[in-house]
KEMI-86195 format. One record per residue: residue in three letters; x, y, z of N, C-alpha, C in turn; residue number from 1. Coordinates in Angstrom, 3 decimals, padded with zeros to 6 digits. Layout:
KEMI-86195
<atom><res>ALA</res><n_X>X</n_X><n_Y>Y</n_Y><n_Z>Z</n_Z><ca_X>X</ca_X><ca_Y>Y</ca_Y><ca_Z>Z</ca_Z><c_X>X</c_X><c_Y>Y</c_Y><c_Z>Z</c_Z><n>NUM</n></atom>
...
***
This chain:
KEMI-86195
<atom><res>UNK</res><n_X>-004.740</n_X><n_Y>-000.230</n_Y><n_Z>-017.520</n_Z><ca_X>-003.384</ca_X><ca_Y>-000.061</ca_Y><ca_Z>-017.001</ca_Z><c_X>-003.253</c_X><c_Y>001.316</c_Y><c_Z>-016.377</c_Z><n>1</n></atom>
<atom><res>UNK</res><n_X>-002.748</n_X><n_Y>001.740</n_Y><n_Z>-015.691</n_Z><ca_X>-002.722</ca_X><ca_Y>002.496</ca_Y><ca_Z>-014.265</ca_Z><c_X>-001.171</c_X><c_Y>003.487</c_Y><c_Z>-015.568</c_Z><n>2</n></atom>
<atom><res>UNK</res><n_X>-001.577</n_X><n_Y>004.198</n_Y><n_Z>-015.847</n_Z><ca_X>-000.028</ca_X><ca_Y>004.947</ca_Y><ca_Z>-016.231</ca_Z><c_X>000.810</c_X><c_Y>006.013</c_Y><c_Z>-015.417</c_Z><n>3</n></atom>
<atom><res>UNK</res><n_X>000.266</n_X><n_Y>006.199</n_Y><n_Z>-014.435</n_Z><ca_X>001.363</ca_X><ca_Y>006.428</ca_Y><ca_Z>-013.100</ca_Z><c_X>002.544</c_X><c_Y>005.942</c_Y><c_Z>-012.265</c_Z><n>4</n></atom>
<atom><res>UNK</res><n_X>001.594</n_X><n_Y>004.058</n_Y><n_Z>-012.718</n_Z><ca_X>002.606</ca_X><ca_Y>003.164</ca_Y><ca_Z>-011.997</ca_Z><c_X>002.036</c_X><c_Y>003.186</c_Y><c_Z>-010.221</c_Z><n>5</n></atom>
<atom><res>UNK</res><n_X>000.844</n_X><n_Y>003.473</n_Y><n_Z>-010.640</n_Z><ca_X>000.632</ca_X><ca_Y>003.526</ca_Y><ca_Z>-008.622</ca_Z><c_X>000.498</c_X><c_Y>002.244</c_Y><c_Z>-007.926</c_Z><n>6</n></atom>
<atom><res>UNK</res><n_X>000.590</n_X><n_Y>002.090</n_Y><n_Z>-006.816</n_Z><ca_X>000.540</ca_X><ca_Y>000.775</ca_Y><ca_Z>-006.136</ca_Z><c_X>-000.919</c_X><c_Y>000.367</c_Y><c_Z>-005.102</c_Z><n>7</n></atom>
<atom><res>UNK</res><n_X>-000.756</n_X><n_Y>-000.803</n_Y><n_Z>-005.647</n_Z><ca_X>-003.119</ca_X><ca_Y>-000.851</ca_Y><ca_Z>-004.926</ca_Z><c_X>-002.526</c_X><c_Y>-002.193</c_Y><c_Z>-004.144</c_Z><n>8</n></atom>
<atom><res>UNK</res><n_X>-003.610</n_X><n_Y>-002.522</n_Y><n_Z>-003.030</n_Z><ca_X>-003.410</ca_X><ca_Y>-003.461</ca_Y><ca_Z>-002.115</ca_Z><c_X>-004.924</c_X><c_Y>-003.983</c_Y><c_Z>-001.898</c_Z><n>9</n></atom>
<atom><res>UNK</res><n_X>-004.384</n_X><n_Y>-005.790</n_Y><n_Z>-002.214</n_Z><ca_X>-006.229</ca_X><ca_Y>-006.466</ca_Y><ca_Z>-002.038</ca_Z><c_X>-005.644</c_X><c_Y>-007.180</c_Y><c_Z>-000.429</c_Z><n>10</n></atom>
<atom><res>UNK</res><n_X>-007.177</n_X><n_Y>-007.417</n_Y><n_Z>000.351</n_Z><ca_X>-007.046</ca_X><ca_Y>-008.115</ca_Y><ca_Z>001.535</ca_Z><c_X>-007.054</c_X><c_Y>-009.693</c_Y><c_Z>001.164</c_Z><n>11</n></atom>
<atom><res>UNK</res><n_X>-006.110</n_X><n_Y>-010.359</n_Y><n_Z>001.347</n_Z><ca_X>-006.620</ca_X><ca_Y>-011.729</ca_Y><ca_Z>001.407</ca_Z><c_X>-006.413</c_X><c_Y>-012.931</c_Y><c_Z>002.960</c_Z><n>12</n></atom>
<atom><res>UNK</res><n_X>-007.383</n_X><n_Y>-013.764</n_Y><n_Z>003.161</n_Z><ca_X>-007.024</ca_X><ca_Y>-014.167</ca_Y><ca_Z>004.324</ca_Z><c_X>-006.486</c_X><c_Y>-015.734</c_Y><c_Z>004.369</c_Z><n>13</n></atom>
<atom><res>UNK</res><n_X>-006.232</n_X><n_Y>-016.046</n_Y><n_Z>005.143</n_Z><ca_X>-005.733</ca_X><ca_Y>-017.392</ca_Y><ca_Z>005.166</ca_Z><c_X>-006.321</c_X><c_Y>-018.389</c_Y><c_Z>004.580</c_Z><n>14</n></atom>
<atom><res>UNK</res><n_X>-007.242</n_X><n_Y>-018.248</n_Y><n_Z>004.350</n_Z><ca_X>-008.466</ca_X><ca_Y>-019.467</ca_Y><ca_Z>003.699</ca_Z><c_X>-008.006</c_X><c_Y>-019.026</c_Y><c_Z>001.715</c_Z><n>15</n></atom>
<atom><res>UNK</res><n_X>-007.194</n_X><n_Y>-018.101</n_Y><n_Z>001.920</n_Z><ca_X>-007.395</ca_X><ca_Y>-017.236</ca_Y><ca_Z>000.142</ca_Z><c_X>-008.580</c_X><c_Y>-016.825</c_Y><c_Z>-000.349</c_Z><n>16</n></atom>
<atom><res>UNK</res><n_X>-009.225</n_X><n_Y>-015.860</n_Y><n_Z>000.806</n_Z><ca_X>-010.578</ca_X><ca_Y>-015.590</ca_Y><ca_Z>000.289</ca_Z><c_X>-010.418</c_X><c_Y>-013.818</c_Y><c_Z>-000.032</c_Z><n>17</n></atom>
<atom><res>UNK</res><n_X>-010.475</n_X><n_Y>-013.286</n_Y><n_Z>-000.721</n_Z><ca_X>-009.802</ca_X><ca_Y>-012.157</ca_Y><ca_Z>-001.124</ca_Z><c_X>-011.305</c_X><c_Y>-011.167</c_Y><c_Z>-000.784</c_Z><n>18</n></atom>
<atom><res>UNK</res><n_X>-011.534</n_X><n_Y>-010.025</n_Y><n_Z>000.121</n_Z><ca_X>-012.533</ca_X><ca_Y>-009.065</ca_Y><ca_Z>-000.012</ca_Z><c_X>-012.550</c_X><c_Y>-008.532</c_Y><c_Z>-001.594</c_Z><n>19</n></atom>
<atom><res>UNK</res><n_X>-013.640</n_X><n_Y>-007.759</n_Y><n_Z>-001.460</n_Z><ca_X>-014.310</ca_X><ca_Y>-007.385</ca_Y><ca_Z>-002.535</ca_Z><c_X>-013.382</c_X><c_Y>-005.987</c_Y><c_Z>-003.211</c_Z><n>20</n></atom>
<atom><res>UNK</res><n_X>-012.405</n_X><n_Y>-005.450</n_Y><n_Z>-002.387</n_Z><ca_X>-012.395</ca_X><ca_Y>-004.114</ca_Y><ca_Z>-003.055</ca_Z><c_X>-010.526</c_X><c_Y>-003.621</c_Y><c_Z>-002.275</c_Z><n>21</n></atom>
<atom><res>UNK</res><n_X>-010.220</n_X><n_Y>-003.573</n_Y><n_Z>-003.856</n_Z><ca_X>-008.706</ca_X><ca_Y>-002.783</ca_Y><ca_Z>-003.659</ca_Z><c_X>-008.805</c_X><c_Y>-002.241</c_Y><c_Z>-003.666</c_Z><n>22</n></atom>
<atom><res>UNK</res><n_X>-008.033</n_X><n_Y>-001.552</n_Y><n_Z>-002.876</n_Z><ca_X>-007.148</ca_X><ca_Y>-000.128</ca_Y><ca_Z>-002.553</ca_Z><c_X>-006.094</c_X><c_Y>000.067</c_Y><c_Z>-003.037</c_Z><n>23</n></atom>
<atom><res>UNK</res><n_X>-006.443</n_X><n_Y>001.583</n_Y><n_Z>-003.616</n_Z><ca_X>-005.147</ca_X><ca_Y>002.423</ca_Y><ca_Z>-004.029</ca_Z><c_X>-004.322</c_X><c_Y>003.021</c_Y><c_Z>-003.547</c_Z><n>24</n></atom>
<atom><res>UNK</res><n_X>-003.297</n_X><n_Y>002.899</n_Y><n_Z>-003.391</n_Z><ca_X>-002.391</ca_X><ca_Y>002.922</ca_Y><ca_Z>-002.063</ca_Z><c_X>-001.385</c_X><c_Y>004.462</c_Y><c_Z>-002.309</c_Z><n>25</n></atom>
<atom><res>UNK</res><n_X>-000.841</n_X><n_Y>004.501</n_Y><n_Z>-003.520</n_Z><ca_X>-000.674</ca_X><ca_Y>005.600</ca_Y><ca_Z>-003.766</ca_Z><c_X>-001.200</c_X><c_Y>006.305</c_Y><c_Z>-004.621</c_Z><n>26</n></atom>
<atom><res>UNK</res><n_X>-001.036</n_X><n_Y>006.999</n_Y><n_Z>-004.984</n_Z><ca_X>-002.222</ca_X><ca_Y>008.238</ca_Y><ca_Z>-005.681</ca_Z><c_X>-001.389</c_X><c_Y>009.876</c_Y><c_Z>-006.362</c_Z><n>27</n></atom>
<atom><res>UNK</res><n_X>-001.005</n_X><n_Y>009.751</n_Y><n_Z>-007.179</n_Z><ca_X>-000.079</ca_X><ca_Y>010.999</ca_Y><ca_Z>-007.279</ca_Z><c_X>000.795</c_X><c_Y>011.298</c_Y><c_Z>-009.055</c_Z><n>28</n></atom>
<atom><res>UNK</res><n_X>001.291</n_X><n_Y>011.615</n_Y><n_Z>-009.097</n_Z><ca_X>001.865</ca_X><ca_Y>012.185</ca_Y><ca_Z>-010.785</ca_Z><c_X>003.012</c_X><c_Y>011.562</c_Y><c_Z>-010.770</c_Z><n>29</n></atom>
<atom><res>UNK</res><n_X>003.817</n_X><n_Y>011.168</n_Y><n_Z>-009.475</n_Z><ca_X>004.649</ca_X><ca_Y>009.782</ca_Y><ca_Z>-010.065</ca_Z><c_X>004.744</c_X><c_Y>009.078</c_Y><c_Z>-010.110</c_Z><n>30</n></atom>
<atom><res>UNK</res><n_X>006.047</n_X><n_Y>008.356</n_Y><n_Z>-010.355</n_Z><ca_X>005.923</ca_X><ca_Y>006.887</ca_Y><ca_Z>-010.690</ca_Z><c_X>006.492</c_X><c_Y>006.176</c_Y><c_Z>-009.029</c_Z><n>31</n></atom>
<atom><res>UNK</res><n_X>005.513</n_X><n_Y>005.112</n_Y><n_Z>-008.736</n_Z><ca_X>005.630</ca_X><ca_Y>004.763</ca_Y><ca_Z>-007.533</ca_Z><c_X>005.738</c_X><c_Y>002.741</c_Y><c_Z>-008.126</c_Z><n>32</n></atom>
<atom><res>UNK</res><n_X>007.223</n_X><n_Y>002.694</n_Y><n_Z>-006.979</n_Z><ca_X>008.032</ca_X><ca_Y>001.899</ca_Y><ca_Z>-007.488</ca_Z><c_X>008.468</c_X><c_Y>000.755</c_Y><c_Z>-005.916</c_Z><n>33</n></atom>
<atom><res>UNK</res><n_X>008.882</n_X><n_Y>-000.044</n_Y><n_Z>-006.116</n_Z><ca_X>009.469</ca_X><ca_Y>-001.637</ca_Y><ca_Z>-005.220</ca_Z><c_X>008.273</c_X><c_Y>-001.434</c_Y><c_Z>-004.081</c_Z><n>34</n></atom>
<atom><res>UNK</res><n_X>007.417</n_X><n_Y>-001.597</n_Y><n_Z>-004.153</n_Z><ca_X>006.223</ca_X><ca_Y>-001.838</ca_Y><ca_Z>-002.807</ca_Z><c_X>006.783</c_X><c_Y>-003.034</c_Y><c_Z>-002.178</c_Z><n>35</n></atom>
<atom><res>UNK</res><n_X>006.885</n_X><n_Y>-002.935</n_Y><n_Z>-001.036</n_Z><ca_X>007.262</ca_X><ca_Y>-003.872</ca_Y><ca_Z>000.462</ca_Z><c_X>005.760</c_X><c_Y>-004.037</c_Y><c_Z>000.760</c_Z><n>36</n></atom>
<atom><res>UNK</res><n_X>005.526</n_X><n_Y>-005.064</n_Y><n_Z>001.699</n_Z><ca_X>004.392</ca_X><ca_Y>-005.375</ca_Y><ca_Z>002.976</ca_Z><c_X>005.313</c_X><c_Y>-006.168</c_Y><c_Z>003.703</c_Z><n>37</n></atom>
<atom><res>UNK</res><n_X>004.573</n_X><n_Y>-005.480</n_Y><n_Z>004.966</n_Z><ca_X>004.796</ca_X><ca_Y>-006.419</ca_Y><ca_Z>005.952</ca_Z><c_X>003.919</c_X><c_Y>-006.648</c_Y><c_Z>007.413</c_Z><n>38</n></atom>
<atom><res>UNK</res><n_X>003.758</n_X><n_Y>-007.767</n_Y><n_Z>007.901</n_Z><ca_X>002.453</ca_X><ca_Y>-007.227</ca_Y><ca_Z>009.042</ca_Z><c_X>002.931</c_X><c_Y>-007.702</c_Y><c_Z>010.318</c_Z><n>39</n></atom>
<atom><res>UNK</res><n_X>002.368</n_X><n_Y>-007.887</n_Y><n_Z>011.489</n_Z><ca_X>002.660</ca_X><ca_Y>-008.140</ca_Y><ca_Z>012.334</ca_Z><c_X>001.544</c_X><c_Y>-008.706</c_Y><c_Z>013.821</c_Z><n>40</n></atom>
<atom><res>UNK</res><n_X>001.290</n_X><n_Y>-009.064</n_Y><n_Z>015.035</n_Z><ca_X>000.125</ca_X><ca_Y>-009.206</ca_Y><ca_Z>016.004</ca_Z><c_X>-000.707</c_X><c_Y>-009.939</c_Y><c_Z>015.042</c_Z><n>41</n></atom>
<atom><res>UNK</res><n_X>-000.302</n_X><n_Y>-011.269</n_Y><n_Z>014.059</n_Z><ca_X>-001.000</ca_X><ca_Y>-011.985</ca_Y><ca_Z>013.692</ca_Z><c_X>-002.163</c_X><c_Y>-011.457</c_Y><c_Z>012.290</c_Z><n>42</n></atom>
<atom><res>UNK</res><n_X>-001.366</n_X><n_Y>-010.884</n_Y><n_Z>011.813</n_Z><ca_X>-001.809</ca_X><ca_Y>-009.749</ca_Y><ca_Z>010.390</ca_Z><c_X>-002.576</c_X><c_Y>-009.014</c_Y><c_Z>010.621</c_Z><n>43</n></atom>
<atom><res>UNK</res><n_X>-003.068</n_X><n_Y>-008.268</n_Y><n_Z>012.086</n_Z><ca_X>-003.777</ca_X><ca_Y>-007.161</ca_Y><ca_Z>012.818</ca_Z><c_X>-003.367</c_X><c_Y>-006.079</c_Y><c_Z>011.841</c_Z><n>44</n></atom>
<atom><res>UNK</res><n_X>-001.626</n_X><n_Y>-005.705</n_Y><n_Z>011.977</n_Z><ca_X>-000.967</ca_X><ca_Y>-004.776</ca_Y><ca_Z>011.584</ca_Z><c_X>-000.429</c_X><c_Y>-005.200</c_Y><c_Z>010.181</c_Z><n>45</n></atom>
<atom><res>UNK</res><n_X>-000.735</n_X><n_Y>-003.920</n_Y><n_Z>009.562</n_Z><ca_X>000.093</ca_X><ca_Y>-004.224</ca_Y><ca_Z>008.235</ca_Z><c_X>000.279</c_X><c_Y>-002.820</c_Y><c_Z>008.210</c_Z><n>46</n></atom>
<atom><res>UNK</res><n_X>002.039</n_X><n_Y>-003.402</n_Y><n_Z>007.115</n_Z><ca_X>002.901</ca_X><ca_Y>-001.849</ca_Y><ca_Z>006.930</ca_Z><c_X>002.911</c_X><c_Y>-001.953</c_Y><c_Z>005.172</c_Z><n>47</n></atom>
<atom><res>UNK</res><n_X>002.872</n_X><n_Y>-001.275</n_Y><n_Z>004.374</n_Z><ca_X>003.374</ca_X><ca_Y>-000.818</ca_Y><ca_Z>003.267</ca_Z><c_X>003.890</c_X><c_Y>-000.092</c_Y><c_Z>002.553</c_Z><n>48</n></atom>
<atom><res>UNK</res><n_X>005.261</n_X><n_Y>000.034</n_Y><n_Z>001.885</n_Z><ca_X>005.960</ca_X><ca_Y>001.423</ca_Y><ca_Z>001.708</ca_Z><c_X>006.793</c_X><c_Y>000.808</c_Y><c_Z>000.213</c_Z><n>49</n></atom>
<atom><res>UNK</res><n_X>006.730</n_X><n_Y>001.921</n_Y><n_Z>-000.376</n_Z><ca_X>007.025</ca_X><ca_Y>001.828</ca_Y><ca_Z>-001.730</ca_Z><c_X>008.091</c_X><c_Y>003.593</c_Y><c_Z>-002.186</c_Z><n>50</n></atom>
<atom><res>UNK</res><n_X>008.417</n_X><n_Y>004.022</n_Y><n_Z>-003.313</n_Z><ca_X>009.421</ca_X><ca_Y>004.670</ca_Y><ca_Z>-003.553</ca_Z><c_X>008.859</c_X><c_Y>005.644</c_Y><c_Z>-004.699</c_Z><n>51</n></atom>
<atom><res>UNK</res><n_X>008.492</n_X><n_Y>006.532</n_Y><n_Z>-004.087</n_Z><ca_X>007.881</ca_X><ca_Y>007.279</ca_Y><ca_Z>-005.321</ca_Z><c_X>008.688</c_X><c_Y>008.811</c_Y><c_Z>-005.659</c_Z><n>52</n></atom>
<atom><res>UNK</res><n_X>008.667</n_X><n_Y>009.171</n_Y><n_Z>-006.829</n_Z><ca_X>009.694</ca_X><ca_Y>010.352</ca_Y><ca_Z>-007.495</ca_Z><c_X>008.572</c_X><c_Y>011.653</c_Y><c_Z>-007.322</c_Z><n>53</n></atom>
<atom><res>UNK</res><n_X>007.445</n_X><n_Y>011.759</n_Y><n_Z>-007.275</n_Z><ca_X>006.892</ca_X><ca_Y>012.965</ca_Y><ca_Z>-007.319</ca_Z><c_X>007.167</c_X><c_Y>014.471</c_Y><c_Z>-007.292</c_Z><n>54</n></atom>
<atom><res>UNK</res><n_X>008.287</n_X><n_Y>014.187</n_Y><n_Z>-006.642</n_Z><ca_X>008.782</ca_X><ca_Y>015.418</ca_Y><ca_Z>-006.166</ca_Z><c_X>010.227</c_X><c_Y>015.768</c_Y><c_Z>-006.978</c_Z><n>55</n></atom>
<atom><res>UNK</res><n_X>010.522</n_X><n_Y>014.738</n_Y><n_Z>-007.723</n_Z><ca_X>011.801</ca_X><ca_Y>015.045</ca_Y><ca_Z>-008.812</ca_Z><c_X>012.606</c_X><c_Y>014.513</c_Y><c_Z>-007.853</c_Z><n>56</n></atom>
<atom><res>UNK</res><n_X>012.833</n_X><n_Y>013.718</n_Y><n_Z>-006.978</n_Z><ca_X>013.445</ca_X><ca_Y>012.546</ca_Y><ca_Z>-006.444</ca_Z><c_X>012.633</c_X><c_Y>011.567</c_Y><c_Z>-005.500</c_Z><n>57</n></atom>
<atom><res>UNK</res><n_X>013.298</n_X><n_Y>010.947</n_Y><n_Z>-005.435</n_Z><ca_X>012.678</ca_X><ca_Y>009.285</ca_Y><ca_Z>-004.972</ca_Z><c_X>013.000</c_X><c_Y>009.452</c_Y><c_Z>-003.384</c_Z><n>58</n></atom>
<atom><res>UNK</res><n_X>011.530</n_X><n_Y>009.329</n_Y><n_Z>-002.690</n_Z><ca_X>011.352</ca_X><ca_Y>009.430</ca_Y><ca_Z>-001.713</ca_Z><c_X>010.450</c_X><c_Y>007.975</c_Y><c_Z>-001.122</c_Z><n>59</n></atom>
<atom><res>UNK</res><n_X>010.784</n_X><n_Y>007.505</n_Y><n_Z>-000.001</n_Z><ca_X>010.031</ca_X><ca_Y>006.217</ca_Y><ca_Z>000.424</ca_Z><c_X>008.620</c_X><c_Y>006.862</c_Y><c_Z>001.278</c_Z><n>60</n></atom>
<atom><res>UNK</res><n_X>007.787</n_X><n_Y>006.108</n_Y><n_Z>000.634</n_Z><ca_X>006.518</ca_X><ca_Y>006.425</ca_Y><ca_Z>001.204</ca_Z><c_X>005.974</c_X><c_Y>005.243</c_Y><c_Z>002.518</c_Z><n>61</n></atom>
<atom><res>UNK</res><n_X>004.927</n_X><n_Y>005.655</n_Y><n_Z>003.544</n_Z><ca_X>004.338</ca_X><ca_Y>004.212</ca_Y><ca_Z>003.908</ca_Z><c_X>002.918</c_X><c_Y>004.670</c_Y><c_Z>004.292</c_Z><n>62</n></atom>
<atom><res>UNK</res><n_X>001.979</n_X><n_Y>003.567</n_Y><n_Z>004.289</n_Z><ca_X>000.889</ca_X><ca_Y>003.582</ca_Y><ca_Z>004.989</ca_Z><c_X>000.679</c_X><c_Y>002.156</c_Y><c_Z>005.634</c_Z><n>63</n></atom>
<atom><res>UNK</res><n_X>000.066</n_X><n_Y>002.398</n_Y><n_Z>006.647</n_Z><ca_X>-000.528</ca_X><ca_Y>000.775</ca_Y><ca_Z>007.279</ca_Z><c_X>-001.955</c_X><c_Y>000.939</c_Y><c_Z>008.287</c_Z><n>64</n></atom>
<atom><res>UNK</res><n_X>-002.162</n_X><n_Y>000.116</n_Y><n_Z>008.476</n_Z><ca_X>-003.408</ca_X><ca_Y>-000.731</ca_Y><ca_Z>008.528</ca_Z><c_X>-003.080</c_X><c_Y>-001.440</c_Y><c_Z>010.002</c_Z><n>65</n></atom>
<atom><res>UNK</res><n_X>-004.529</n_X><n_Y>-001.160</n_Y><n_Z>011.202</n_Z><ca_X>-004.289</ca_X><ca_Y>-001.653</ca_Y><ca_Z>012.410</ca_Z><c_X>-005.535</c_X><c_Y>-002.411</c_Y><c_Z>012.302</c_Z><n>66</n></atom>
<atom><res>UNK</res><n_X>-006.334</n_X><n_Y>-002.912</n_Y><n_Z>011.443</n_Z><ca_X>-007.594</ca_X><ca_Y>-003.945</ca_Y><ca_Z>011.659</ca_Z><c_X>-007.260</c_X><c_Y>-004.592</c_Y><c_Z>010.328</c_Z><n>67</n></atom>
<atom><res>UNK</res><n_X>-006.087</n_X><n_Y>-005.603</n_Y><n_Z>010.182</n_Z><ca_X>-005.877</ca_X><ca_Y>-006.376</ca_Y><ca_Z>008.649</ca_Z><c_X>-005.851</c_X><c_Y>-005.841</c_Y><c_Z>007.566</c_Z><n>68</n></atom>
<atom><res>UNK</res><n_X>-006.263</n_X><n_Y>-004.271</n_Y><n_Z>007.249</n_Z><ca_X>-005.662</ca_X><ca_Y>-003.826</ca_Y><ca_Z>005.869</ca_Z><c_X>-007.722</c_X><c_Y>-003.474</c_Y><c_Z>005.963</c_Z><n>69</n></atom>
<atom><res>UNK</res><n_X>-008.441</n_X><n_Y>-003.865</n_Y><n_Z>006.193</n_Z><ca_X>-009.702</ca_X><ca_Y>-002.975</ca_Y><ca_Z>005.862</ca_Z><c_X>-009.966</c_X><c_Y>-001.760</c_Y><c_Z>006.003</c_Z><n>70</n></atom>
<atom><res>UNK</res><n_X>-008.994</n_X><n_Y>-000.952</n_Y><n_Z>006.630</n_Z><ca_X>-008.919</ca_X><ca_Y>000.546</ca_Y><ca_Z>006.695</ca_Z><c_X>-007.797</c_X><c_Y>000.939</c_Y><c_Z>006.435</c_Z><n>71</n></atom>
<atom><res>UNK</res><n_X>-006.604</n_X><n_Y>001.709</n_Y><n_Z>005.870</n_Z><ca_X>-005.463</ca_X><ca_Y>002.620</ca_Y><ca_Z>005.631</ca_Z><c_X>-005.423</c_X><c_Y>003.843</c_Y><c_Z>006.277</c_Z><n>72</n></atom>
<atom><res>UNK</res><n_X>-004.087</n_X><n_Y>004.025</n_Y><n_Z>007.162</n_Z><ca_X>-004.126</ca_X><ca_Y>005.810</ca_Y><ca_Z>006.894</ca_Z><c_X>-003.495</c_X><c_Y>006.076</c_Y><c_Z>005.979</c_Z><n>73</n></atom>
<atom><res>UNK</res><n_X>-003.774</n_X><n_Y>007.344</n_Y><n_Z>006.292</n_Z><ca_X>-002.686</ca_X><ca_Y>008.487</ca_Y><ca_Z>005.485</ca_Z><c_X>-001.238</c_X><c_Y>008.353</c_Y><c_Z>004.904</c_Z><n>74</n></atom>
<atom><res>UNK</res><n_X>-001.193</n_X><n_Y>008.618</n_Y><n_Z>003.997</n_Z><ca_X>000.432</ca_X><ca_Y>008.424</ca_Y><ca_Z>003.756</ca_Z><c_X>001.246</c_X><c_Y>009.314</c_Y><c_Z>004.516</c_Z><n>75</n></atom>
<atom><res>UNK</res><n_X>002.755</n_X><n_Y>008.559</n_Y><n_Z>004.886</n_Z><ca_X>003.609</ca_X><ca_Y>009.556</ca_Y><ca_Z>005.361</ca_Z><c_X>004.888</c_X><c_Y>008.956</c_Y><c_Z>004.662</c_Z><n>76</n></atom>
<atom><res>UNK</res><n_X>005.708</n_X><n_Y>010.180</n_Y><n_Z>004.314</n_Z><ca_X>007.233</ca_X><ca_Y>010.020</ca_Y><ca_Z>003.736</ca_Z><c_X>008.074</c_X><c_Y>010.969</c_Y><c_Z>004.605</c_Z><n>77</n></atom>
***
């Protein structure tokens, strides 16, 4: 169990064939909370943003994905 509360993301594709390896999506000392997805150009694009306190208030985070989620950037809030 993850005691941060961080939020991880698996690829799965239309067939429900899930790749080999989640990602940890946030990464940090708080508690990261309501994760959204959403994608778009036929699940090319994917967005993900969730609500994390790190900072002693709750700030919305996102990262996304322009080749189906097999690569992430950077977070931005």
């Amino acid at each position: 169990m993850d005691r941060n509360y961080d939020i991880f993301f698996k690829n799965v594709n239309l067939d429900n064939i899930s790749s080999n390896e989640t990602h940890k999506i946030s990464n940090n000392s708080g508690f990261s909370e309501h994760p959204h997805i959403a994608s778009s150009g036929n699940n090319i694009y994917i967005y993900l943003t969730w609500v994390d306190n790190s900072n002693g208030y709750k700030q919305v985070y996102l990262r996304s994905s322009e080749n189906g989620g097999k690569t992430l950037v950077k977070v931005f809030h």
